[in-house]
C-alpha positions in Angstrom: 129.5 112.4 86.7 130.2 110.3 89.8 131.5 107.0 89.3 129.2 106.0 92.3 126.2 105.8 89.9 128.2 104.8 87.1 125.7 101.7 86.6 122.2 102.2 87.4 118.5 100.6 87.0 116.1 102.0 84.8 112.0 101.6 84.8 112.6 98.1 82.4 113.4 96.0 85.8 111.2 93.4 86.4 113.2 91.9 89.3 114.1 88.7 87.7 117.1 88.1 89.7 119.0 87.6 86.9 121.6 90.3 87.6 122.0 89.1 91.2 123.4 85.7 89.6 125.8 87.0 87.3 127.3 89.7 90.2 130.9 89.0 91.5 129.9 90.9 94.4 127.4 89.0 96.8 125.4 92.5 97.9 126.2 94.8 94.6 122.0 94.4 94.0 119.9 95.4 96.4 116.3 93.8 95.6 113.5 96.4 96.7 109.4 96.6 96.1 108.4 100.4 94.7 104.9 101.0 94.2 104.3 97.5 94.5 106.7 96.3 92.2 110.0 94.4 92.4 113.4 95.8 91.7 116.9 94.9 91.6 118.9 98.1 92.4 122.5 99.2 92.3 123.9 99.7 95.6 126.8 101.9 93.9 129.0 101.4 96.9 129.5 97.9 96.3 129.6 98.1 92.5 133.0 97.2 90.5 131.6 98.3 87.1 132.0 95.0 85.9 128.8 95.3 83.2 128.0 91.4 83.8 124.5 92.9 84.8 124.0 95.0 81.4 124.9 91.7 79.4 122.4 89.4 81.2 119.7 91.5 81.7 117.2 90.2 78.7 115.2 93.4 79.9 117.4 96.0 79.1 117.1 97.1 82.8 120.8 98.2 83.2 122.3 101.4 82.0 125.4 103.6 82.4 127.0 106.8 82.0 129.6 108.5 80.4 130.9 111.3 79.5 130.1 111.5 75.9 127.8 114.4 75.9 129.7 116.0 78.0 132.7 115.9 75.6 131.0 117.4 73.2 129.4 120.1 74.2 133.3 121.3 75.5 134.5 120.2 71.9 131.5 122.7 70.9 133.0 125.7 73.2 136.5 125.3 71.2 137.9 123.9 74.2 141.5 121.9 73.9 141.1 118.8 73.7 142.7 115.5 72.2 141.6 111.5 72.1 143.6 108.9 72.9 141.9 105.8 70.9 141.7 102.8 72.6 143.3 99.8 70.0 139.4 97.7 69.8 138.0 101.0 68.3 139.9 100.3 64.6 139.1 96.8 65.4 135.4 97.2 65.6 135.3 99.4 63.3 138.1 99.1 60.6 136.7 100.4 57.8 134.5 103.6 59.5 137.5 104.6 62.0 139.4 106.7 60.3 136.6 109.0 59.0 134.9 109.3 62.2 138.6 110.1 63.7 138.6 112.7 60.9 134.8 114.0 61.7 136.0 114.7 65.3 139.3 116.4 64.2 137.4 118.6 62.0 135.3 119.2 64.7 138.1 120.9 66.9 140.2 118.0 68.1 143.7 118.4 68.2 145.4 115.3 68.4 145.0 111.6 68.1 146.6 109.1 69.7 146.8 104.9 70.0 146.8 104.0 73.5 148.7 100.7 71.8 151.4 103.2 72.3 150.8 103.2 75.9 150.0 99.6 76.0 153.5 99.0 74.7 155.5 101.5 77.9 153.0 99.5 80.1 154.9 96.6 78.5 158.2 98.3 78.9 157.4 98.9 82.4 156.1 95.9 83.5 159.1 93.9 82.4 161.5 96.5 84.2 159.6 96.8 87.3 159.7 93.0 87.9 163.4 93.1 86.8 164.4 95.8 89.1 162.4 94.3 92.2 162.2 90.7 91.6 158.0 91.2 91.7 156.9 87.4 90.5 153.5 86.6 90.4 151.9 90.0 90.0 148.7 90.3 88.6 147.9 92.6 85.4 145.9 95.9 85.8 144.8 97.2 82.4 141.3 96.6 83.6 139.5 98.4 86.2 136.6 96.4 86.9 139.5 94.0 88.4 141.3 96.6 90.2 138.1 98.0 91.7 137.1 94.2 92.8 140.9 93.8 94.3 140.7 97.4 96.1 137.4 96.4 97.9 137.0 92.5 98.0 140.4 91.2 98.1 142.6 94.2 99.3 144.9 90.8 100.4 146.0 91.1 97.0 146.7 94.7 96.7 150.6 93.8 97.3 150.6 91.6 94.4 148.7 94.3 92.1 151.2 95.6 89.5 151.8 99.3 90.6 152.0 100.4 87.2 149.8 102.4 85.4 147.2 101.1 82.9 147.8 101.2 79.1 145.7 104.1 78.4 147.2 106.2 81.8 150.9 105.2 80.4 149.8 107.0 77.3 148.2 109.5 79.1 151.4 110.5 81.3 153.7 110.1 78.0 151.3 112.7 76.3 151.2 115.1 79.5 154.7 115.0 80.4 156.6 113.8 77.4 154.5 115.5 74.4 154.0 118.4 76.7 150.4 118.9 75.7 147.9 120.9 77.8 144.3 120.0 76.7 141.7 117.9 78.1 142.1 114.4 77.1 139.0 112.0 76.0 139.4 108.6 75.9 137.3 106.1 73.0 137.0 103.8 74.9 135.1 99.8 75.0 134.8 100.1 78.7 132.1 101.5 80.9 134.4 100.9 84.9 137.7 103.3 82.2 135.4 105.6 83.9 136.2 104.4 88.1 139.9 104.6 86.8 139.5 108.3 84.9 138.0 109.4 88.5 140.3 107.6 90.7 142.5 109.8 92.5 145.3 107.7 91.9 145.4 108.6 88.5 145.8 112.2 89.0 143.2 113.6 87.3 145.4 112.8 83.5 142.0 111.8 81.3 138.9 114.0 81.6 135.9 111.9 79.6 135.6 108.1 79.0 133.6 108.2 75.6 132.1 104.6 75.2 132.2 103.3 71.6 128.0 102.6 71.6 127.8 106.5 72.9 130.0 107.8 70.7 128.9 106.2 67.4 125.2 106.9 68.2 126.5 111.1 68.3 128.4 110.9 65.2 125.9 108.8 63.1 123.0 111.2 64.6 125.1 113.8 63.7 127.1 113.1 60.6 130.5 113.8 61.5 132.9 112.5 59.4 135.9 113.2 57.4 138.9 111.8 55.5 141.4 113.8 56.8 142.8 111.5 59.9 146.2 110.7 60.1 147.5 109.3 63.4 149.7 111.4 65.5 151.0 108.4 67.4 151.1 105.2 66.6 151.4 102.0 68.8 153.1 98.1 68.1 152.2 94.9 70.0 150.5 96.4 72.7 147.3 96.7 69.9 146.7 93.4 71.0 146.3 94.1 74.8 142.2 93.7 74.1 142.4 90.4 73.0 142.3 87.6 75.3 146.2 86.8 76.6 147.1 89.8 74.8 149.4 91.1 77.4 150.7 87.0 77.9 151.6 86.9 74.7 153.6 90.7 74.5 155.5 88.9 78.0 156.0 86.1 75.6 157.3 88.1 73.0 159.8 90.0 75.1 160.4 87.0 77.7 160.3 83.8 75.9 157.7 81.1 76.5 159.2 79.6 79.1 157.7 82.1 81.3 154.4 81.0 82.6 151.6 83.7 82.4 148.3 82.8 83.7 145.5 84.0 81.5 141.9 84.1 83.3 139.3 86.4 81.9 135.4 86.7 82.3 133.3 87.7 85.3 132.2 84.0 86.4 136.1 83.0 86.3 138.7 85.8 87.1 136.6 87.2 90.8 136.6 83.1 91.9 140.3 82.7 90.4 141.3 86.3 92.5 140.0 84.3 95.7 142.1 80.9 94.8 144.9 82.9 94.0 144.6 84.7 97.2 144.4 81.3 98.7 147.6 80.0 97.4 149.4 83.3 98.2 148.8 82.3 102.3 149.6 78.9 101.6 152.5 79.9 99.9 152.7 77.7 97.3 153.9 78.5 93.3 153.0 81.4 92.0 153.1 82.5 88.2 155.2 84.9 86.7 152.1 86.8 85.6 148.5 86.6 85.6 146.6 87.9 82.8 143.5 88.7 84.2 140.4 90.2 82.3 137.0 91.4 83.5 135.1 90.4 80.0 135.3 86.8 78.5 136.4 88.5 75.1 138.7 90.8 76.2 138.1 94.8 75.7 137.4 94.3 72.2 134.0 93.3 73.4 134.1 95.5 76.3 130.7 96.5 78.0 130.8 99.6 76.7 130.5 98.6 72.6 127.3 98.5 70.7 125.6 95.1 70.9 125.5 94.4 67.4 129.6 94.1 67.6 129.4 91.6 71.1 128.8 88.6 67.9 130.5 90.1 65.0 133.8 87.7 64.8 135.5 89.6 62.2 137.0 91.9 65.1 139.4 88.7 65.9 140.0 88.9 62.1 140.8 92.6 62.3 143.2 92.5 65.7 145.4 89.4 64.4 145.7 91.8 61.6 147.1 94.4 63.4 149.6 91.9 65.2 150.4 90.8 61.6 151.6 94.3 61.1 153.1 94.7 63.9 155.4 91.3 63.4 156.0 92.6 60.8 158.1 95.5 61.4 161.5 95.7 60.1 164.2 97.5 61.4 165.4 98.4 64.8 161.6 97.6 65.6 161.4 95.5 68.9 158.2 94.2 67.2 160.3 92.1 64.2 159.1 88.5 64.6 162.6 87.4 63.3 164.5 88.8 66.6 165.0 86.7 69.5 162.8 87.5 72.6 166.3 88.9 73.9 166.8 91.6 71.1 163.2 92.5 71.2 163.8 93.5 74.8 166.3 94.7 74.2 165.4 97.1 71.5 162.2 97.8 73.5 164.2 99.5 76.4 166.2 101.4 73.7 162.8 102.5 72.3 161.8 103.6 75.8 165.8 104.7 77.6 163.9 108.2 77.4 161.4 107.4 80.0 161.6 107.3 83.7 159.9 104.2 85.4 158.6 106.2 88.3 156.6 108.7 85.9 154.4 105.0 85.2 154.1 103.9 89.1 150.8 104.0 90.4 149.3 103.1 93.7 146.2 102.2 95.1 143.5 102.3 97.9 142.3 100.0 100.3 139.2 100.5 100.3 137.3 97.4 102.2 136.7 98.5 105.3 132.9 100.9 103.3 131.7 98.0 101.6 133.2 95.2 104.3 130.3 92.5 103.8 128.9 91.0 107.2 129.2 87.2 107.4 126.5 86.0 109.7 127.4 83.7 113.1 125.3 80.3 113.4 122.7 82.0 116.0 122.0 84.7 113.1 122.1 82.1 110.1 119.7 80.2 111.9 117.2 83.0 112.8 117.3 84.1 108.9 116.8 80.7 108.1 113.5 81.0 110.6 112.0 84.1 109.1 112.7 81.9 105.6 110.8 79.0 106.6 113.8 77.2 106.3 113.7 75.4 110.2 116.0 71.7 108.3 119.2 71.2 106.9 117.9 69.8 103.8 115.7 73.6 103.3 118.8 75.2 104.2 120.9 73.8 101.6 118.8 73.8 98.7 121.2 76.4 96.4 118.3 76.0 93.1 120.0 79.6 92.7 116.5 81.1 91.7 117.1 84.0 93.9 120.3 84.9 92.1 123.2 83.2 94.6 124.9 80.4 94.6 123.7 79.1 97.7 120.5 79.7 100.5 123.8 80.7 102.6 124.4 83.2 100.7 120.9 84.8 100.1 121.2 84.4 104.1 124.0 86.5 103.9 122.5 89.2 101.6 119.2 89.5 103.8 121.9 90.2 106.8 123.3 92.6 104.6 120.3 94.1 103.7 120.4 93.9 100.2 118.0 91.1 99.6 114.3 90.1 101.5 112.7 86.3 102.0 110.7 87.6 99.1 113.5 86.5 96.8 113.1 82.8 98.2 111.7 80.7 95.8 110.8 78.1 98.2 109.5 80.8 100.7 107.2 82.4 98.6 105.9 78.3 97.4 106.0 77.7 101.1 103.8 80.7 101.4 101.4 80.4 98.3 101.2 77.0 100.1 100.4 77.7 103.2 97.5 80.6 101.2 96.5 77.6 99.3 95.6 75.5 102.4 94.2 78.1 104.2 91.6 79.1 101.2 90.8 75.5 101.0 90.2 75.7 104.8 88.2 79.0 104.1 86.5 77.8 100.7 85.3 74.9 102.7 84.2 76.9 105.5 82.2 79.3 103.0 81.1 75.9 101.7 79.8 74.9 105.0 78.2 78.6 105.2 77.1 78.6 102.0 75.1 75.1 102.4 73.7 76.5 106.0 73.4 79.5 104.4 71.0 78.0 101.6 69.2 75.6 104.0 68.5 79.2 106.1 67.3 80.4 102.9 65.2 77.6 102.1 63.1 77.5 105.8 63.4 81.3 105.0 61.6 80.8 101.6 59.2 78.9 103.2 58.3 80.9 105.7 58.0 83.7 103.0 55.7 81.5 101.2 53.3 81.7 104.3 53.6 85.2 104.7 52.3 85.6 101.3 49.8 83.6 101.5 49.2 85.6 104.6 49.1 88.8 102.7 46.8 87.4 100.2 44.7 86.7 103.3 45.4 89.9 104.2 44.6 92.0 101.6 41.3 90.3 101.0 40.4 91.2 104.6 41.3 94.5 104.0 39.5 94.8 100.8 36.2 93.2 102.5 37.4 95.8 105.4 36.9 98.8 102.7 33.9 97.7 101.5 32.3 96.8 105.1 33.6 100.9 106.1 32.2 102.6 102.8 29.1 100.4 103.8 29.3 101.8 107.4 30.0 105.1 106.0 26.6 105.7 103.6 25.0 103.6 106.5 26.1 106.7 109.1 25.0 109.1 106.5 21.6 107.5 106.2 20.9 107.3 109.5 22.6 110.9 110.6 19.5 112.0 107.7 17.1 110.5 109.7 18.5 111.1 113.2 18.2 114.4 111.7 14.8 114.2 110.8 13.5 112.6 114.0 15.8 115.6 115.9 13.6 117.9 114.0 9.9 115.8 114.6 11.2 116.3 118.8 11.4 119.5 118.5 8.1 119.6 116.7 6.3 117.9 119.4 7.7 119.7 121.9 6.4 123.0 120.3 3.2 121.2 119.6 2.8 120.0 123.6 3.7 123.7 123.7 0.8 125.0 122.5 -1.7 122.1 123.9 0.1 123.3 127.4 -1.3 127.2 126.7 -4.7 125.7 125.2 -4.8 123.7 128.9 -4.2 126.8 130.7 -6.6 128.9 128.4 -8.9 125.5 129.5 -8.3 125.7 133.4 -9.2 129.5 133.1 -12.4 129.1 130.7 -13.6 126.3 133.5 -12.5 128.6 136.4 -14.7 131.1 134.9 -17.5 128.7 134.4 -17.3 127.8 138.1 -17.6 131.3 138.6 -20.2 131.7 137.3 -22.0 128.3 138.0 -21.2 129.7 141.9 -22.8 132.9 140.8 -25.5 131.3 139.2 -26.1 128.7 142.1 -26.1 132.5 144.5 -28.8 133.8 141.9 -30.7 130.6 142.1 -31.0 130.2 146.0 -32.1 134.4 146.0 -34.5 133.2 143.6 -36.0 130.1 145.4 -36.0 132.5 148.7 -38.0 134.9 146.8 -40.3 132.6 145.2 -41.0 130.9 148.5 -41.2 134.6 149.8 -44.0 134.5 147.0 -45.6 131.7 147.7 -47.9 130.4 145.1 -47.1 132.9 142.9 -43.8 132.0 142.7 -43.6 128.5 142.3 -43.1 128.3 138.3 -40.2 131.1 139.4 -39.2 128.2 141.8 -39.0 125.5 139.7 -36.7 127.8 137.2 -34.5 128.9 140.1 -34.2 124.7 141.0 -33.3 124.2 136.9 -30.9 127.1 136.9 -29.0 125.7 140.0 -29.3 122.1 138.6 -27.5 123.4 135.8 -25.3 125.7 137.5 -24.4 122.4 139.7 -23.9 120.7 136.6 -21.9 123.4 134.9 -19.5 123.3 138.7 -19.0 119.3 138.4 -18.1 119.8 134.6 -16.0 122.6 135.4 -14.3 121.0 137.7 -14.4 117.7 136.2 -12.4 119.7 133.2 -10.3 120.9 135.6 -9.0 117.8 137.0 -8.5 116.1 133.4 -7.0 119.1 132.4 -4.4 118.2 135.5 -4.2 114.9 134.4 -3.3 116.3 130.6 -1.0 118.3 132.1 1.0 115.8 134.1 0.9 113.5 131.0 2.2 115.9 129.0 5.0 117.3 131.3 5.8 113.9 131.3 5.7 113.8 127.6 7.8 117.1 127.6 10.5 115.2 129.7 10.5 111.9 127.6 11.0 113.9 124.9 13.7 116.6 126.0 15.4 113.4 126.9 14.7 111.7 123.1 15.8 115.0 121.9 19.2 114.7 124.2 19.5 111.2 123.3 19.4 112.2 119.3 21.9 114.4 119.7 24.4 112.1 121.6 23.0 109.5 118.8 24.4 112.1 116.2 27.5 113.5 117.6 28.6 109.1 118.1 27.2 109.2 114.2 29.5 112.0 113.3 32.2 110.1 115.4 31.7 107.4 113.7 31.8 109.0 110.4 35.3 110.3 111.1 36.3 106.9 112.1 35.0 105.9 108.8 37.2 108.0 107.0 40.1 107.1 109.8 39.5 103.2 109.1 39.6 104.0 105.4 43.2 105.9 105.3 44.6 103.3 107.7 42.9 100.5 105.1 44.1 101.9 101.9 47.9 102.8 103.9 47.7 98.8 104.9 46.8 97.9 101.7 49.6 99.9 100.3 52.0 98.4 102.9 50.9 95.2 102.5 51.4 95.0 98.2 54.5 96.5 98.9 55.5 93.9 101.6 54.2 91.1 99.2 56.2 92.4 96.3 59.3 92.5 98.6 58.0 88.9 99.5 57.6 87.3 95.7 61.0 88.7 94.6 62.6 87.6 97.5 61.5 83.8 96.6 62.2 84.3 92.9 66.1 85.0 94.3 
């Protein structure tokens, strides 16, 4: 597991800020929008481990890692390991510790030990290391959120950092080199940044697995394990009060007297702002204090970040560690822990319990490591273009500091958003600026749609109007077109009717034209029958002037002959003048009725130009009568259109 993601941000973030306020470290949180949604992310680089986020966060939006699966699945291959039990473990759990000890023990591991033990040599060495080189004013490190914060955000104060090892890597180094044991060891640990020290090269690679007490007691419960059988292989003296508050103050006390001034600071809204005034008083030189007794959590490890949350208010853990001192004091013996001794003796006997160990198997060093997570501080020209993108253009919205967007100051947030770990969007007064500047600017628009809206409506009235009209125009219209239909199917039988009779009177031409026809052949029968008449009239008139000859020829005798020969050419004279009398009516009949033939060829041409406009207008009719009954239909449908139009 890398330490760099150590603490991490699950799908619970809401982006509350709340995390960003609590943060030692001005750009540990990076505030982002995924999918729309804001977050408050880890930047791991910058992160000390110090678990102020996981105990403010209301959402349960922070979570860790350890090693504590890990651990056991090796325990579960019968690989070697032992524990070394951090001192809050029987606190917290006084009357469940020694079976669960026992549980793990049956389940393959081999040895148990108190890192009081260790916290006592880090006692040991402490004292002797500021003997030997007349260190005053060094600065405890049994807690690695602290060392982390020194190693990247105050790496002035790595000089004063004592260079001795932690209690749990003093009992680590006895074990390894003084116990000569060879497995894996796990530490039980309150602490979620044990792990940044377990990792830290600096610590040579001694402990393998942090195992958090909420981790660990979730497995074991889950799982049953649990046993009787636990008896501890090493057991440690004052140093079981290193968790408490001042615990390491009072083991100075015990081996230095009270006239030695330790400073305790502890919490992670106190000890990071005490580092920096510390720091300050180092460069102005002034007084220092033989120790300071500095602590990442308010209560000390045995409410370290990495116990269960029912034990962060359970009191009786105070209870339990002043009994543990009580036992301690109340060694008898050559025990340096015997409250009767003098501070001297103690100290003394405590060197004589340690004259086996050598003071540079406990030295540790550390890393300067500020120049990956140096934070930018912005000039005047930037400050004051941030402040621009912020809205903030007056030294009255520059200074602010509500400390909604989780800093102390609208410096600060300044300085993230140069950074790059924070947006305007985290701005209170930005984003009222901005829902401000929305507000006016939909009043501006509502009263523009207003204006719209109204024009709009008086539009639609003049528009209903209008419609009005147009129906009534419809109305008009349809009634036209209805009289229209009735006027064509009048038209229509009208057409008929007289096509019939056109018909008929078609037919009557062509009658008389046969019947002038036939009057035509009679005429020329006529003109013949007189021609012949003439003919023989002329004959007759030839017969009657022989006869008259003769009867003059005859004399008296044929006078009665004479007077028939002057009758017969009388009548054949008449018979001529009738002939051709006939003759010339029958011309006159004849002219008339060419005439009448030409009249009537034209009547009959006329008809059928009458019929063929007839059957025109018949299929005009029927024309008229589609388009009528398709304008009818568009019209209703235009009026419907119309009426629901209004009734909108």
């Amino acid at each position: 597991m890398k330490t760099e993601n150590l603490i991490y941000t699950n799908e619970s973030c809401i982006g509350c800020n709340r995390c960003i306020s609590v943060c030692p470290v001005l750009t540990a949180n990076r505030a982002i929008t995924e999918n729309g949604k804001d977050r408050i992310e880890v930047n791991p680089e910058q992160c000390i481990a110090c678990g102020a986020c996981m105990d403010a966060c209301e959402h349960r939006a922070r979570n860790y890692y350890d090693d504590t699966e890990k651990f056991f699945e090796d325990l579960r291959t019968d690989k070697k390991l032992s524990l070394l039990v951090a001192p809050a473990f029987p606190a917290n759990y006084p009357k469940e510790y020694k079976a669960i000890l026992g549980g793990l023990k049956k389940c393959g591991v081999n040895h148990i030990y108190s890192v009081g033990f260790g916290a006592d040599i880090t006692t040991w060495a402490y004292v002797n290391y500021i003997t030997k080189n007349n260190f005053a004013g060094g600065v405890s490190q049994p807690c690695p959120a602290i060392v982390n914060y020194i190693e990247r955000y105050e790496p002035k104060l790595l000089g004063k950092l004592m260079p001795i090892h932690s209690p749990l890597m003093c009992a680590a180094v006895y074990v390894k080199k003084y116990l000569n044991v060879t497995d894996s060891l796990a530490f039980i640990s309150p602490c979620v940044a044990k792990k940044t020290e377990i990792d830290d090269p600096n610590t040579q690679g001694m402990v393998q697995y942090n195992v958090t007490f909420q981790n660990l007691m979730e497995y074991v419960r889950k799982n049953h394990i649990s046993d009787n059988s636990y008896e501890e292989d090493l057991e440690g003296g004052l140093g079981a009060v290193y968790p408490m508050p001042g615990g390491l103050k009072e083991n100075v006390y015990w081996f230095c007297g009270n006239d030695t001034f330790v400073q305790q600071v502890e919490g992670e809204r106190e000890v990071y702002k005490y580092l920096s005034r510390y720091r300050e008083r180092i460069e102005a030189k002034k007084e220092l204090p033989f120790m300071v007794d500095a602590l990442n959590c308010s209560g000390g490890c045995i409410y370290g970040t990495g116990i269960e949350e029912a034990k962060t208010e359970n009191e009786d853990i105070e209870y339990e560690i002043q009994r543990i001192r009580n036992r301690s004091e109340s060694a008898a013996g050559k025990s340096a822990f015997n409250k009767k001794l003098s501070p001297e003796k103690r100290l003394k006997r405590l060197n004589q319990q340690f004259n086996s160990l050598k003071l540079e198997d406990f030295i540790r060093k550390y890393t300067d490591k500020s120049e990956k997570v140096k934070i930018k501080r912005p000039s005047q020209e930037e400050l004051k273009e941030i402040f621009q993108t912020m809205g903030k253009n007056t030294r009255e919205e520059q200074t602010i500091n509500c400390g909604a967007c989780g800093y102390d100051s609208c410096k600060e947030m300044a300085t993230a958003i140069l950074n790059g770990t924070n947006n305007s969007r985290s701005c209170l007064h930005y984003i009222k600026e901005l829902a401000e500047q929305e507000e006016r600017q939909a009043k501006e628009a509502a009263e523009q749609i207003k204006q719209a809206n109204e024009e709009e409506m008086r539009r639609v009235q003049v528009l209903q109007e209008v419609m009005a009209e147009v129906s009534k125009d419809f109305e008009s219209l349809n009634h036209s077109i209805t009289e229209l239909t009735a006027g064509n199917a009048n038209n229509a039988e009208e057409s008929s009717s007289i096509s019939n009779h056109m018909g008929e009177v078609n037919q009557f031409c062509e009658e008389v034209q046969q019947s002038l026809t036939s009057v035509t052949e009679l005429l020329g029968r006529l003109e013949k029958n007189n021609n012949d008449i003439t003919s023989v009239a002329n004959q007759t008139n030839l017969l009657s002037l022989n006869a008259s000859i003769e009867a003059a020829r005859a004399g008296a005798a044929g006078k009665g002959f004479a007077v028939v020969a002057s009758e017969i050419k009388a009548l054949s004279d008449v018979s001529k003048n009738t002939a051709t009398d006939s003759n010339n009516n029958k011309d006159a009949i004849s002219e008339t009725l060419n005439r009448v033939m030409q009249e009537t060829e034209s009547l009959v041409k006329i008809v059928k130009e009458v019929e063929q406009l007839i059957t025109n207008l018949a299929a005009s009719t029927e024309e008229i009568a589609a388009s009528s009954d398709m304008i009818e239909d568009l019209s209703k449908g235009l009026e419907d259109k119309m009426k629901r139009l209004l009734e909108r």
